[in-house]
C-alpha positions as CSV (number, residue, x, y, z in Angstrom):
1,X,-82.7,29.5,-4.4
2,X,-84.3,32.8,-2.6
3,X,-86.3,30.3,-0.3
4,X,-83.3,27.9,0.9
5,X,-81.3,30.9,1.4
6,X,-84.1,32.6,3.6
7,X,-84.4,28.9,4.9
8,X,-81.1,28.7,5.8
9,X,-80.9,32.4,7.2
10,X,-83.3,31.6,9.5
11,X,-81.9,28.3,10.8
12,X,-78.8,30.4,11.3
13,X,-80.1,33.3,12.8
14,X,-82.4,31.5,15.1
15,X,-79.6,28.8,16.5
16,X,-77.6,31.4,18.2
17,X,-80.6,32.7,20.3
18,X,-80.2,29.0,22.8
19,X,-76.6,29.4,22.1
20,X,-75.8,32.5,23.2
21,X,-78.4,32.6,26.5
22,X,-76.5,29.2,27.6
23,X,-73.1,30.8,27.2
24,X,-73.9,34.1,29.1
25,X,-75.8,31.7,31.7
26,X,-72.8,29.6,32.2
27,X,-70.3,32.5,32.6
28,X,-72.0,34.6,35.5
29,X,-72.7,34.2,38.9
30,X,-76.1,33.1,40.1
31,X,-77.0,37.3,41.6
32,X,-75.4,38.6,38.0
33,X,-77.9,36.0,36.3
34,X,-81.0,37.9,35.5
35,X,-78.7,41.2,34.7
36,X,-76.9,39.5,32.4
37,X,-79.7,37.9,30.0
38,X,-81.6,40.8,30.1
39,X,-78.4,42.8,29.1
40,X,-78.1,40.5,25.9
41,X,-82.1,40.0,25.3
42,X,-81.1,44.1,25.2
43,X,-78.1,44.1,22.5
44,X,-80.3,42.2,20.3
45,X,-83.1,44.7,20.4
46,X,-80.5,47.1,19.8
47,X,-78.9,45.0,16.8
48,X,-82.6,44.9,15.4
49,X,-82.7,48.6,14.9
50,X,-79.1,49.2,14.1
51,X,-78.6,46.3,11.6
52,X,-81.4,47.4,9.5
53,X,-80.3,50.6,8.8
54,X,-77.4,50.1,8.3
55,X,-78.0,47.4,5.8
56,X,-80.4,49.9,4.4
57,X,-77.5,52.5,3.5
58,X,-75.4,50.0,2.2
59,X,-78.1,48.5,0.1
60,X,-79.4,52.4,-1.2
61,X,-75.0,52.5,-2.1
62,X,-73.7,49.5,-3.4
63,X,-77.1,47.4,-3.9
64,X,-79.1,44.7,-2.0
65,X,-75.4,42.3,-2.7
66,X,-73.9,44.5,-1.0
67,X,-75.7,44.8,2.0
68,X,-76.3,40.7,2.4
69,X,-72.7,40.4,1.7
70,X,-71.5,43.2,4.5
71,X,-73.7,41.2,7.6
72,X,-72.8,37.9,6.4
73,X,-68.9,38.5,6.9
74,X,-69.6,40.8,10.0
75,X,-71.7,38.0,11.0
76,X,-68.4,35.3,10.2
77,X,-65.8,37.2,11.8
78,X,-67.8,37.7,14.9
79,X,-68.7,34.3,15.3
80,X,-64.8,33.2,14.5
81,X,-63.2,35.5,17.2
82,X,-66.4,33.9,19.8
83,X,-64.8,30.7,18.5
84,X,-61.4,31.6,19.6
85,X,-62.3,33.2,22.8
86,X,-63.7,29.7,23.9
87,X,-60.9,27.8,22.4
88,X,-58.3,29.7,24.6
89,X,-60.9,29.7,28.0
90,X,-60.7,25.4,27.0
91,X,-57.1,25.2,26.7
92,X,-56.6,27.2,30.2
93,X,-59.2,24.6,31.4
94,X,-61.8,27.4,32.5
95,X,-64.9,25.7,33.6
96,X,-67.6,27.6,32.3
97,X,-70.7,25.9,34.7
98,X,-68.7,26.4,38.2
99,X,-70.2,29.6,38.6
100,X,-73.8,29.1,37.0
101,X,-76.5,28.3,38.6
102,X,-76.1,25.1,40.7
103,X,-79.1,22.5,41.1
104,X,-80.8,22.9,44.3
105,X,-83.2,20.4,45.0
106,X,-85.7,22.4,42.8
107,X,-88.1,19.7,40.7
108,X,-86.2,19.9,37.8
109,X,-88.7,18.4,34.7
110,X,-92.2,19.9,36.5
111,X,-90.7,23.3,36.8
112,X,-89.4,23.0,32.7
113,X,-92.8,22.1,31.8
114,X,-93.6,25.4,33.5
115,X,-91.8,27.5,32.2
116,X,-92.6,26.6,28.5
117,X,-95.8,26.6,29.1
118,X,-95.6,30.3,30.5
119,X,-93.1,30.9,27.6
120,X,-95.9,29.8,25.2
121,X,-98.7,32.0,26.3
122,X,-96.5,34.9,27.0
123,X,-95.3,34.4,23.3
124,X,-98.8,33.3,21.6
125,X,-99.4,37.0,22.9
126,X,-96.6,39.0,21.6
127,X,-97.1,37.2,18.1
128,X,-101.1,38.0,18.6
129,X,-101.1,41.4,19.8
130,X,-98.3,42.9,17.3
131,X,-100.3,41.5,14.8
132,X,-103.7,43.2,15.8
133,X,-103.2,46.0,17.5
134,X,-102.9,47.8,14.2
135,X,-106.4,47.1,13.8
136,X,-107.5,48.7,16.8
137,X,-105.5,51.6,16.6
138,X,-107.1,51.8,13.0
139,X,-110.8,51.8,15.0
140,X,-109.5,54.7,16.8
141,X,-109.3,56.9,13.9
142,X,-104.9,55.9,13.2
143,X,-103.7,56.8,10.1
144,X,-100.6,54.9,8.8
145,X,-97.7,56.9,9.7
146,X,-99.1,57.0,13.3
147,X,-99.7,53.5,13.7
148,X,-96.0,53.1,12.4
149,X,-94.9,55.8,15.1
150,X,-96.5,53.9,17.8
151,X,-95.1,50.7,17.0
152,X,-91.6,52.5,17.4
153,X,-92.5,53.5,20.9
154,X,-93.8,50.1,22.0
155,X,-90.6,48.5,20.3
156,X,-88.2,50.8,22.2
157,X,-90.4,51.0,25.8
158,X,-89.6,46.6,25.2
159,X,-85.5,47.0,24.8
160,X,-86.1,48.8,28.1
161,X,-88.0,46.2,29.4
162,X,-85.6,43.2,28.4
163,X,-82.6,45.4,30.4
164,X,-84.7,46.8,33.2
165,X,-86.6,43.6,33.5
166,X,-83.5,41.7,34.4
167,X,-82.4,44.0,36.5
168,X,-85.1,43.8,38.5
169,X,-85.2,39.9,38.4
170,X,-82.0,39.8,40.6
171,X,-83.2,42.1,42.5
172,X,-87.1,40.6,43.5
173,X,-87.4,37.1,42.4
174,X,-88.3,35.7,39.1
175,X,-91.9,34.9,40.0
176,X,-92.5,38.7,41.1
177,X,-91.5,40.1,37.5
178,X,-93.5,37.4,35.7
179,X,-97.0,37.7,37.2
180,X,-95.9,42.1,37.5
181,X,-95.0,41.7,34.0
182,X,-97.9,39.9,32.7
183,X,-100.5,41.8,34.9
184,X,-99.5,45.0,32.9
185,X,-99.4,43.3,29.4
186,X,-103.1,41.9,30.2
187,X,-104.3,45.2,31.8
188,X,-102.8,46.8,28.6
189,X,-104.5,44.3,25.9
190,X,-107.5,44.9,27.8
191,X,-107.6,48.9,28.3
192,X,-106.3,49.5,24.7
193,X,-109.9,48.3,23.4
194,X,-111.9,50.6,25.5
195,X,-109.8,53.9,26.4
196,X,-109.6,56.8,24.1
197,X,-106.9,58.0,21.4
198,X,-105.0,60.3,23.7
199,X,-104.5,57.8,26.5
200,X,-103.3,55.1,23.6
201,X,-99.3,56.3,24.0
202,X,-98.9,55.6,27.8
203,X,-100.6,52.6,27.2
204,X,-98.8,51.4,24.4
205,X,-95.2,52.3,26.3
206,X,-96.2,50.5,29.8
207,X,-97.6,47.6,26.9
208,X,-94.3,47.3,25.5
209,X,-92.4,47.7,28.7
210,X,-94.0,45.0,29.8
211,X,-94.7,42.4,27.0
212,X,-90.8,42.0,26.3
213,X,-89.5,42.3,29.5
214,X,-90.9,39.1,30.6
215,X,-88.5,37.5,28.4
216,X,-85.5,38.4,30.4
217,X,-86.9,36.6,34.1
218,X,-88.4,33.7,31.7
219,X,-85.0,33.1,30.4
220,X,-83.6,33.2,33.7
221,X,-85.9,30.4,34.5
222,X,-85.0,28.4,32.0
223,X,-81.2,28.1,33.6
224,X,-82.9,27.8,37.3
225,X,-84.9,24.4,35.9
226,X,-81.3,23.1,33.6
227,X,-78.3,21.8,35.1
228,X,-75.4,23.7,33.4
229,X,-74.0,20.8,31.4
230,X,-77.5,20.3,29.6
231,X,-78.3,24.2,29.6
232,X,-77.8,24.6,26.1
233,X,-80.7,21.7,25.0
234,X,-82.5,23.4,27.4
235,X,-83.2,26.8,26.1
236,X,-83.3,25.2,22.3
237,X,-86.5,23.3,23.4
238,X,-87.7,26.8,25.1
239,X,-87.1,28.9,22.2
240,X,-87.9,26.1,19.7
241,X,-91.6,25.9,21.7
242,X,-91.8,29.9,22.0
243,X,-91.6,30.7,18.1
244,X,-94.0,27.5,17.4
245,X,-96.4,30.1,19.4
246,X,-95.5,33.1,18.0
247,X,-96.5,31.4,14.7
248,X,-99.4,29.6,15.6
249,X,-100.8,32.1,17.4
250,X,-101.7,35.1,15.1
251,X,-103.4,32.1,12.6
252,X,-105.5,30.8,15.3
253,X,-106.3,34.4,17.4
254,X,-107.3,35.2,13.5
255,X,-110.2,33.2,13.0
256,X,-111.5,33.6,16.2
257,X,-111.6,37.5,15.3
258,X,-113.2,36.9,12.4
259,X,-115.7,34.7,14.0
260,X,-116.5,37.0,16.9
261,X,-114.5,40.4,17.2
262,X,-111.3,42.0,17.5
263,X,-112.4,43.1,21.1
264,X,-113.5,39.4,22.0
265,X,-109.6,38.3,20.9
266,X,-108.3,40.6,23.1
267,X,-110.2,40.1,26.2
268,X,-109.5,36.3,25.0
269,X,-105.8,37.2,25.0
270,X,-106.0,38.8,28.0
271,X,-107.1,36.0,30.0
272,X,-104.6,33.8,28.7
273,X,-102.0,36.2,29.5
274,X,-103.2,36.1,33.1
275,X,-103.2,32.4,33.1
C-alpha cells in the first residue's frame, strides 16, 4: 500500500510541473515570458524548503497522519480554486494563447529535438553532480554537517538562479543564458576537483547559481518551439525526457566512477555539459 501511495504521489506531484509551465506560458506576453517561468521554477524552490518544514512540525505534533493529511487538503483546495479561476476565464471566453508566444517561422520539430536534448544533458548533470559531489567534498577533508551546510548554499544560490535566470532571458536572449549558464556549471564541475577547501563555497554558490538557472531559459524554449494549443504535450514530453535523465544518469556516471575515478566523471560531466 506504502508503494502505490508513493506511486501515486509522484504521478501527482510530477503532472503539475508541464501543467503549470503551459498555463503561465499561455497567460503572458512573449517579453514577460522568461520572467514569468523563472518566477514559478522560483516558488517551487521555495515550496521545497517551506513544505518540508512545515510538514516536519506538524508531523513532530500530531504524527506523520497528520502531516500527509495537512498537504494533501492544502494541496485539494488549491488545485479546486485553480479549477474555478479557469472555469470563470472559460465562461468570459478569455483566450488564454492570444498573448503567448506566437509561431514565427521558427523550424518547429528540429528546434524541439534541441531543446530536449539540451534538457537531457543539462539534467543527466544535476542528477550526477548532486549525487557526487558529496564525495569530493569528502576528499577534501568535509565532515557531515559541512557537506550538509554546503548543499544548503548551492540549493539556495539555484532558487536565485531559476528567478534571476529568467530575468535575464528576457532581457539577452535564450541562447546567451544557456551556453553562460552551462559554461559556469562545467567550469564549476571542473574546478571543484582541483581547487582547495576554502575556495569550495564560491564555487559551490556560482555552481548552483548556475546549474538551476538554466532551467528557467530551457523552459522558455520549450514554449518558443510549441504552438500554444499543443503547449501543454509539449512540456510533458520535456519534463517526461528530463527526469528519465536525472535517473539514468547518477546509475550510469556510477559505474564509470568506479571503473576509472570520481575526477574522470567529472571532467566526463564537464564535457557533456559543454556539449
Amino acid at each position: 500500500l506504502l508503494l502505490v501511495a508513493a506511486m501515486l504521489t509522484g504521478i501527482g506531484g510530477n503532472a503539475q510541473h508541464p501543467l503549470g509551465a503551459s498555463i503561465v506560458s499561455n497567460h503572458v506576453r512573449r517579453e514577460q515570458m522568461a520572467t514569468s517561468m523563472g518566477t514559478l521554477n522560483f516558488a517551487g524552490d521555495l515550496g521545497k524548503l517551506a513544505g518540508p518544514f512545515v510538514a516536519g512540525i506538524i508531523a513532530v505534533q500530531f504524527g506523520w497522519r497528520a502531516a500527509f493529511a495537512a498537504v494533501g487538503i492544502v494541496t485539494a483546495l488549491y488545485t479546486a480554486s485553480v479549477l474555478l479561476r479557469q472555469r470563470r476565464q472559460a465562461r468570459r471566453g478569455t483566450r488564454l494563447a492570444s498573448r503567448s508566444i506566437e509561431d514565427d517561422g521558427t523550424p518547429i520539430r528540429r528546434g524541439f529535438s534541441f531543446v530536449l536534448l539540451a534538457g537531457g544533458l543539462d539534467n543527466a548533470t544535476r542528477g550526477a553532480a548532486l549525487t557526487f559531489l558529496p564525495f569530493v567534498l569528502v576528499d577534501k577533508g568535509f565532515d557531515a554537517a559541512e557537506i550538509s551546510l554546503l548543499f544548503g548554499l548551492i540549493f539556495a544560490a539555484g532558487a536565485a538562479g531559476k528567478f534571476a535566470c529568467g530575468w535575464l532571458t528576457d532581457r539577452r536572449g535564450i541562447l546567451v543564458v544557456i551556453v553562460v549558464t552551462e559554461t559556469v556549471t562545467a567550469a564549476s564541475l571542473l574546478l571543484l576537483t582541483w581547487v582547495s577547501p576554502w575556495m569550495v563555497i564560491p564555487l559551490v554558490l556560482a555552481f548552483g547559481f548556475a546549474l538551476n538557472g538554466t532551467s528557467s531559459a530551457l523552459n522558455v524554449a520549450v514554449a518558443r518551439f510549441v504552438p500554444a494549443a499543443r503547449r501543454a504535450r509539449g512540456f510533458g514530453i520535456y519534463f517526461t525526457a528530463a527526469l528519465i535523465s536525472s535517473a539514468a544518469a547518477p546509475l550510469l556516471y556510477g559505474v564509470l566512477a568506479d571503473a576509472t575515478s570520481i575526477t574522470t566523471t567529472f571532467v566526463t560531466m564537464t564535457v557533456l555539459t559543454l556539449a
